[in-house]
Structures are given as structure tokens and as C-alpha cells.
C-alpha positions in Angstrom: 102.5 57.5 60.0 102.9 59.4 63.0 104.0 62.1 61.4 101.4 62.2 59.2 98.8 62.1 61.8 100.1 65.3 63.0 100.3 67.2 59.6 96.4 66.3 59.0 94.9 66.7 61.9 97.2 69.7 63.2 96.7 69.4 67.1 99.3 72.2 66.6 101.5 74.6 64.2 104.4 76.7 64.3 104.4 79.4 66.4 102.6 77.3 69.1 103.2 76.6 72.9 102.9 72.9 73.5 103.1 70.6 76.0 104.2 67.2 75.5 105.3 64.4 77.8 107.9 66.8 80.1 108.6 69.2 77.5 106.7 72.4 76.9 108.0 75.3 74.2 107.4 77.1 71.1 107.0 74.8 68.1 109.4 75.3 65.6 109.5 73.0 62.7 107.1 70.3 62.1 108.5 66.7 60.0 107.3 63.3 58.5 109.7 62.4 61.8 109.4 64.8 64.6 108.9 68.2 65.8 111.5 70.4 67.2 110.3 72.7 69.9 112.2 75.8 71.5 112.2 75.3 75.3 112.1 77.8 78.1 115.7 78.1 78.2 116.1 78.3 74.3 117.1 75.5 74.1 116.0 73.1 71.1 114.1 69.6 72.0 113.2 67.1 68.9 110.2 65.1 69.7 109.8 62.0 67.4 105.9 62.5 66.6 105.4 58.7 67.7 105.9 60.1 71.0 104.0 63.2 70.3 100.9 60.4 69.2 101.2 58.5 71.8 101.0 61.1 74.4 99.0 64.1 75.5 99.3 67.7 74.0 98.2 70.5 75.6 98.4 73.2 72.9 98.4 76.5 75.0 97.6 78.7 72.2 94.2 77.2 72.2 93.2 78.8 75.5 90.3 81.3 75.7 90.9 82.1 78.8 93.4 81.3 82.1 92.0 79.7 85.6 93.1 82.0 88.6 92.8 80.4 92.3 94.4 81.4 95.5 94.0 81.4 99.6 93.8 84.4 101.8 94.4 83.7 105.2 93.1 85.5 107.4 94.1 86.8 111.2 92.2 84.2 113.2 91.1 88.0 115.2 89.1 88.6 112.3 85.5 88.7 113.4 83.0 86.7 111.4 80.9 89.4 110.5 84.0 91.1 109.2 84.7 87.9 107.0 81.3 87.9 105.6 81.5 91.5 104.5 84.9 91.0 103.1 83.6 87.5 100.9 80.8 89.7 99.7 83.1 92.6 98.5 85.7 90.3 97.1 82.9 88.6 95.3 81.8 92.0 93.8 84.8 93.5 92.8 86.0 90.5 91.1 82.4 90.3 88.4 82.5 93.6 88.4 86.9 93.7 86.8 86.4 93.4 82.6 88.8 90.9 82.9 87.6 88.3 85.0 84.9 86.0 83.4 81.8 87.3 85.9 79.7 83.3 86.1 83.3 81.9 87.2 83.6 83.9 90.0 83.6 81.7 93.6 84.6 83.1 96.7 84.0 80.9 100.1 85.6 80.9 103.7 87.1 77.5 102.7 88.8 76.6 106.2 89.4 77.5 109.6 93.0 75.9 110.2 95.2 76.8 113.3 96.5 80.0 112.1 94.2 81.6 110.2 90.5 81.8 108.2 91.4 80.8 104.5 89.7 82.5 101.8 89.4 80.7 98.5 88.9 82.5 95.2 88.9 80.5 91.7 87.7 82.0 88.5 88.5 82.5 85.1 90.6 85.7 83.2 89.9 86.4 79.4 93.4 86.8 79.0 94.9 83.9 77.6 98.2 84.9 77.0 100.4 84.3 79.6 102.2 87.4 79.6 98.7 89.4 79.7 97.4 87.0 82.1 100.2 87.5 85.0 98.7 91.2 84.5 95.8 90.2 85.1 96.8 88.4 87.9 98.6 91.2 89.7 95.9 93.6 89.1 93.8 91.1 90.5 95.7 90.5 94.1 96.9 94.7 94.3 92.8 95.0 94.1 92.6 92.7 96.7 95.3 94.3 98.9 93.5 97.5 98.4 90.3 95.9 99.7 92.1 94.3 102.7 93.8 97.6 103.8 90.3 99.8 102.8 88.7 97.1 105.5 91.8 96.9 107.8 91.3 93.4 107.8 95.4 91.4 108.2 96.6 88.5 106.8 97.5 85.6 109.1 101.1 84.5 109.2 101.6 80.9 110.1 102.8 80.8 113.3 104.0 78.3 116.4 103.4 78.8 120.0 106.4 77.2 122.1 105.8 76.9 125.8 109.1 76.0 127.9 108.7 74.8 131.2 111.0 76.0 133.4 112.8 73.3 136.2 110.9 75.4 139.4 108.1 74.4 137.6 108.6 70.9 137.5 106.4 69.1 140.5 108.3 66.2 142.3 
């Protein structure tokens, strides 16, 4: 029945990247039984398609577009006004890329930790393919880069300050 399910109401075909349970690959063959997937490493996992039914699928060939987030942080030296203009110009040079979904665009001074001013961008990137995405992607953060050296504004490093007290220094 199971794998009847799956031949009617075709959650996925061949040629598909799936997701199911722990395994994710390209699907390969499709039975009454189960489907037999090529992993990441090439290497071939059958799925009975009662464990296919009974669990989620993500079918990534579905995808109209890919969700892009990271943090930037900051020197804590950077001066507020400075991080206002830098929000504002990352704002506009991300709806302004043809690749970047322009309404998903969010970019906010998110935190003020120890070591830096975190910067949090999320949107969306028309590319849905992954390999097309991760161009995407790196066109994204070189663009960003660019801005942060056009600005001179530094990235914080995490960092510890140690203080050693010193025996002289000890009051008895």
C-alpha cells in the first residue's frame, strides 16, 4: 500500500533530491517496496516506502527559492552612527542584487554581545539549486566584504582579556 501511495500521489520522482528520516540523495528507482536513493557519498540507500509514509519528505527539487541568514560582527569601536549607515547600505545593496528576493530582505543590529555588534541579515535567493545558490551566496558575502572595506568598518574577532596578578601585587 505504501508503495502505492507513493506512485499516486508522487511526493517525488527520479531525478529528485529527498530527504527522508536521516537520509537525503538523488532518487533512483521507485517500487511497489521501496525507493533506492544515491547518497552524498554515492552510495545506494533502500528506503522501504512504509518508512518513506510514515515519515517526513522534504523533496528539494521543489524549492523556488533558498533562505540565506548570517551575523556580522562588528569591532565593538564601531561607532553607532557608522552601524546605522552600514544597516542602511547593506539593506540596499541586497534589494537592489537580481538574485535576492527584494520583500525578504531584513537587516537589524541584532545584539551587542561582549566582543562585537552582530549584524543579522536573512532573506531569500531565487536560486534554488544548490550549486547556483552557494553562487549566490558568495557573491552575496564578497559584496558585503566590498561594502565593509569601501566603509572601513572591521569585523570583531572574539576575543578574551586575561589579567594576571602578579605576587607584589598581592596585599597582606
Amino acid at each position: 500500500l505504501s508503495g502505492m501511495a507513493i506512485l499516486t500521489d508522487k511526493p517525488f520522482v527520479i531525478g529528485d533530491w529527498i530527504e527522508v528520516d536521516k537520509y537525503q540523495g538523488t532518487v533512483i528507482d521507485i517500487t511497489f517496496r521501496s525507493t533506492r536513493i544515491k547518497s552524498y557519498d554515492n552510495s545506494v540507500v533502500t528506503i522501504p516506502n512504509s518508512t518513506i509514509t510514515s515519515n517526513y519528505v522534504v523533496n528539494w527539487n521543489r524549492l523556488t527559492s533558498r533562505r540565506f541568514d548570517c551575523v556580522l560582527n562588528l569591532s565593538l569601536d564601531t561607532p553607532s552612527d557608522k552601524i546605522k549607515k552600514i544597516v542602511k547600505e547593506i539593506k540596499v545593496m541586497l534589494q537592489n542584487d537580481p538574485k535576492v528576493i527584494k520583500e525578504t530582505v531584513e537587516v537589524t543590529l541584532n545584539e551587542i554581545s561582549t566582543s562585537s555588534c552582530d549584524i543579522k541579515i536573512f532573506l531569500y535567493v531565487r536560486e534554488a539549486e544548490y550549486a547556483k545558490f552557494l553562487h549566490a551566496k558568495q557573491d552575496i558575502l564578497c559584496n558585503l566584504l566590498f561594502l565593509f572595506e569601501k566603509e572601513n568598518v572591521e569585523l570583531a574577532y572574539p576575543t578574551q582579556t586575561l589579567f594576571v596578578k602578579r605576587k607584589e601585587d598581592v596585599v597582606v
